[in-house]
N, C-alpha and C positions, 0 to 999 in steps of 0.2 A: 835736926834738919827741918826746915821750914818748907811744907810742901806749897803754902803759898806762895813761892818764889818762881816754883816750876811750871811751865806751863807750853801747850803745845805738842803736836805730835810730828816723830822727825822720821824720816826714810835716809838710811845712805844709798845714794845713789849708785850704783857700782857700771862705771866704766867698760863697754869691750870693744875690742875694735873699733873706736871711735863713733861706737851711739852706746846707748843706758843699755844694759842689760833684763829681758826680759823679766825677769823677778823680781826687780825694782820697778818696772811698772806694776806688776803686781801687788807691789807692796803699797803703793802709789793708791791705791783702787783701795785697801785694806785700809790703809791710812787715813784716808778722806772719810769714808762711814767712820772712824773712831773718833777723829776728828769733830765729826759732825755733832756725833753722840755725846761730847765734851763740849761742844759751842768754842773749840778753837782753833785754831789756824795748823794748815800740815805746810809741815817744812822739807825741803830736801836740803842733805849735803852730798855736795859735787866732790873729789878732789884730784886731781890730774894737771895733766899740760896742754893746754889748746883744749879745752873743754867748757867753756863759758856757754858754749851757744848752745850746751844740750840742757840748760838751764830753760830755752820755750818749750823742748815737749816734755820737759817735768811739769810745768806747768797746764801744754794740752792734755795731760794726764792725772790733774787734779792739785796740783800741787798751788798753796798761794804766796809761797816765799820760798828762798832758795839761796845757802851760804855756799858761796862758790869758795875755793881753796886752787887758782891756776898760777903753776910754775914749773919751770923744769924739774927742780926735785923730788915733784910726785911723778914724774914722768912713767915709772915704771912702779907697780905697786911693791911696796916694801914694808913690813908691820911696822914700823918704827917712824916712818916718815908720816903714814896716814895716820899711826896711834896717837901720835904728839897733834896733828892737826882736828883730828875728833876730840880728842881730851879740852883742847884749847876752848874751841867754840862750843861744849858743853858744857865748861865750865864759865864760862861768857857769859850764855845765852838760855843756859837753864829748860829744857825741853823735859817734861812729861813723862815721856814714852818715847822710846829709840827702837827700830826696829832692823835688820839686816838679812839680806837674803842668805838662804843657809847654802852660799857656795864656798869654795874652798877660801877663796878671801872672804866675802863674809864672815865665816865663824873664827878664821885667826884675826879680825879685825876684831869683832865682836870681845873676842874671848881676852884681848889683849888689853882692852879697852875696859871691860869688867874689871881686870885685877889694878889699876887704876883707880878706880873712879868707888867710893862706898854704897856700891851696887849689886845684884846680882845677874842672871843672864837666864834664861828660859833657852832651849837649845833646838833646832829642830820640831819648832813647833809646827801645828796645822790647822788650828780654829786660834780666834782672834777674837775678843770680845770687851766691851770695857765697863766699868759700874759706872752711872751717868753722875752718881752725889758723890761718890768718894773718889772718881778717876783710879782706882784699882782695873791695871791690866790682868786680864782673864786670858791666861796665855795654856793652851791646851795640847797635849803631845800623848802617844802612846807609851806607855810605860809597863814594867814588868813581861817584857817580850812579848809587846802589843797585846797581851791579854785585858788590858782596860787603858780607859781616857785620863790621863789626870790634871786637874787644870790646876794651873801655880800660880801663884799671889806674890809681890813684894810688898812688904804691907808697911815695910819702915823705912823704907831708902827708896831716892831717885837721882836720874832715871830707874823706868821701868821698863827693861832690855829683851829682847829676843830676837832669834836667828827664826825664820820662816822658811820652809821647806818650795823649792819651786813649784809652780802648776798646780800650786795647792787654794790659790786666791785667783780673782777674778778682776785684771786692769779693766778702768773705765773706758766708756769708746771715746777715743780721740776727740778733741773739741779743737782743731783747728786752728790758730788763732789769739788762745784764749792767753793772758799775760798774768804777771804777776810781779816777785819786789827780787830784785836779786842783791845779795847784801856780798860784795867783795871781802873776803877775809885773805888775813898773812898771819903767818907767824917768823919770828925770826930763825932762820935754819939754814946753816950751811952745810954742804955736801961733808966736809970734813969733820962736821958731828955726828955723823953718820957711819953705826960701826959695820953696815952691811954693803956692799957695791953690787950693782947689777953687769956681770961679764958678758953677758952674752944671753939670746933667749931663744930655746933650741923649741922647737913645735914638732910633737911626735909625727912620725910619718905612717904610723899604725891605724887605720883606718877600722873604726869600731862603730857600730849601729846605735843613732842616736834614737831610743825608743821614747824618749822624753819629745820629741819635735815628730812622732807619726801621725799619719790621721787614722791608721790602721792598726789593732796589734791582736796577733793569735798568742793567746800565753799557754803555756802546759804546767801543768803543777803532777805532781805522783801517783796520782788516780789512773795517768798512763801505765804505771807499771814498767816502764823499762825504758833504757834510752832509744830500743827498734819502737818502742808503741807511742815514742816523743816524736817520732818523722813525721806521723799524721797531723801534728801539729806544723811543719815545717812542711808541707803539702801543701794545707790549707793556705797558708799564709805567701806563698810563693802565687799559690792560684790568684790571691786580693791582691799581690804588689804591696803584701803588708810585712808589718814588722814583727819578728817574734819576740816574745817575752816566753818568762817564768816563774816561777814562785821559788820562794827560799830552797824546799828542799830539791827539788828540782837539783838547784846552782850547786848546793853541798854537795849533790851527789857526783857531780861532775858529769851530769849531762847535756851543761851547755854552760859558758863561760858567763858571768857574773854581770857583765855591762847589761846582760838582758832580764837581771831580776826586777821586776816589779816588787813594792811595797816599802814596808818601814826601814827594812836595812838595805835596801835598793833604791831604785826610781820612781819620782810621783809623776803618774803620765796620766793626760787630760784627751785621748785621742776622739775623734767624734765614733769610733764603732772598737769595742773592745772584747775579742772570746776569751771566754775563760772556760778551759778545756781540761776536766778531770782535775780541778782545784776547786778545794772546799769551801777557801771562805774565811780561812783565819784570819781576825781584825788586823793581820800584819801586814798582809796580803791587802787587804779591803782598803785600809788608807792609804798607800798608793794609786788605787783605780777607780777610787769610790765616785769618784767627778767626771768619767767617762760619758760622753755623750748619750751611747748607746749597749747595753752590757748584756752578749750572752751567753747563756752558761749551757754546757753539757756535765753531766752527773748523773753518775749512776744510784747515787743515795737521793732519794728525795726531799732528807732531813739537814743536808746540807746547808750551811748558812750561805755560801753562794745564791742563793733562791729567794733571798730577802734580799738582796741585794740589785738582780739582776732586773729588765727589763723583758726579756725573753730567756725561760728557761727549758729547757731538754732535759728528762730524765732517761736515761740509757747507757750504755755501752758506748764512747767516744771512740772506740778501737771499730765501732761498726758504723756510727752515727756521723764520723766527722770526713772517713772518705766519701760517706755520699755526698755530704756536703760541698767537700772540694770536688765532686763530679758535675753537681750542681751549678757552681759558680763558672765553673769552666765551661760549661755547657749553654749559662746567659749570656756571660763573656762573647764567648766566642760569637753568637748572635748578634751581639752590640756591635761587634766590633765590623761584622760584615755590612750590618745596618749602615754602617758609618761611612763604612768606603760603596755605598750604596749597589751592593751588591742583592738585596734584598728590598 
């Protein structure tokens, strides 16, 4: 394989409800510093139906080229329709480094697209880095049950592939305006080569707490001691108009359902104010919230890695420390709030 050939860094772009999905700008932002650090151009791929025009804020979002893939056949995502149209123009156009957001189309794209292509795939990553003389991806993930970092190398095949975890990367500020190359791609594909059909697309109607999009979240981890000593977390959090989280053993235990795990086998949430109430601190834990605005901790161990972590930490009893707290906030609250209706 001639690594001279390859060159560039690509983002796929991933479609939702007709704008790019968060994570792709994200990726976007990640992409551009790689980019940079290689002195080459970042790409996106588009591929859907009626999607050309989100090709300018790939652009206002750092991007300086963009393979657009528009037809009714991508209409609806299908691994097989976009596998065939990512295989094409990577084997076209030869990109560097391929990157995909680690959502559930991302990684069956990703992953499908791997066993193709003389590649391999880094999965769920969350640091992003690159060697500037050899263009070696530094793609870094928790490993051995988030007990250490390990960063993985492709050293003999390209692309050099990975899924990136959301809220994990930081998109650029929007530039308004800013333009770039849009290159139309086709491949040839009929509906009737296609061994999958999309029936029907049913959207659950189970309404679950997105702690990934809060500005607010109180999480509980075991240090509560019980699911009665987890309410004080659900106190607190009802007092902010915040969102609850948890930590793994928490969700094990079944004292609160699993959409509210923070961490490596859960959620990476970037909130701007985040408690971390009676949870230690295991690295599992820590790379999902590590990017929090604001971090504070209640513990009663003061050895806790929580405390390296945090911005403000409380060493105490949370079974006694966190109702004052929620009396606290309820007690400014309410003041604000009279403030406002100018009763004060």
């Amino acid at each position: 394989m001639n690594f001279e050939d390859y060159r560039g860094v690509w983002v796929f772009i991933e479609e939702k409800d007709g704008a790019i999905a968060p994570v792709s700008l994200e990726l976007l932002g990640a992409g551009r510093q790689l980019a940079d650090k290689r002195k080459t151009e970042l790409a996106g791929v588009l591929i859907g139906e009626n999607i050309s025009a989100l090709a300018e804020t790939a652009f206002e979002y750092g991007a300086d080229k963009v393979y657009v893939y528009d037809a009714p056949i991508y209409r609806f995502y299908r691994t097989e329709t976009y596998m065939r149209a990512m295989l094409a123009c990577v084997e076209k156009h030869k990109p560097e480094i391929l990157l995909y957001g680690a959502t559930s189309t991302g990684k069956d794209l990703a992953s499908a697209v791997a066993t193709d292509l003389p590649t391999g795939l880094t999965a769920d990553t969350t640091q992003l880095d690159v060697e500037e003389d050899t263009g070696l991806l530094l793609a870094s993930r928790p490993a051995f049950g988030g007990n250490i970092m390990a960063t993985i190398l492709c050293k003999k095949y390209r692309p050099q592939m990975a899924t990136v975890r959301p809220k994990v990367m930081k998109a650029l500020p929007r530039k308004i305006g800013a333009s770039g190359v849009v290159v139309e791609e086709c491949i040839p594909l009929k509906e009737e080569d296609i061994r999958t059909k999309v029936l029907e697309i049913v959207r659950s109607t189970t309404r679950h707490v997105r702690i990934d999009e809060a500005d607010i979240i109180v999480a509980g981890g075991k240090g509560l001691g019980s699911p009665a000593g987890f309410k004080v977390v659900q106190q607190l959090a009802e007092a902010l108009g915040a969102a609850v989280g948890a930590s793994r053993d928490v969700v094990e235990a079944g004292w609160i359902g699993h959409h509210h795990q923070v961490g490596q086998t859960g959620v990476t949430v970037t909130p701007k104010i985040y408690f971390a109430i009676g949870i230690s601190g295991a690295i599992q834990h820590l790379v999902g919230m590590q990017n929090s605005g604001l971090i504070i901790a209640v513990n009663k161990d003061p050895a806790a890695p929580i405390f390296q972590a945090c911005h403000y930490g409380i060493v105490g009893d949370a079974l006694t420390i966190v109702p004052m707290l929620t009396e606290a906030f309820k007690s400014a609250l309410g003041r604000k709030e009279e403030a406002d209706a100018g009763k004060v």
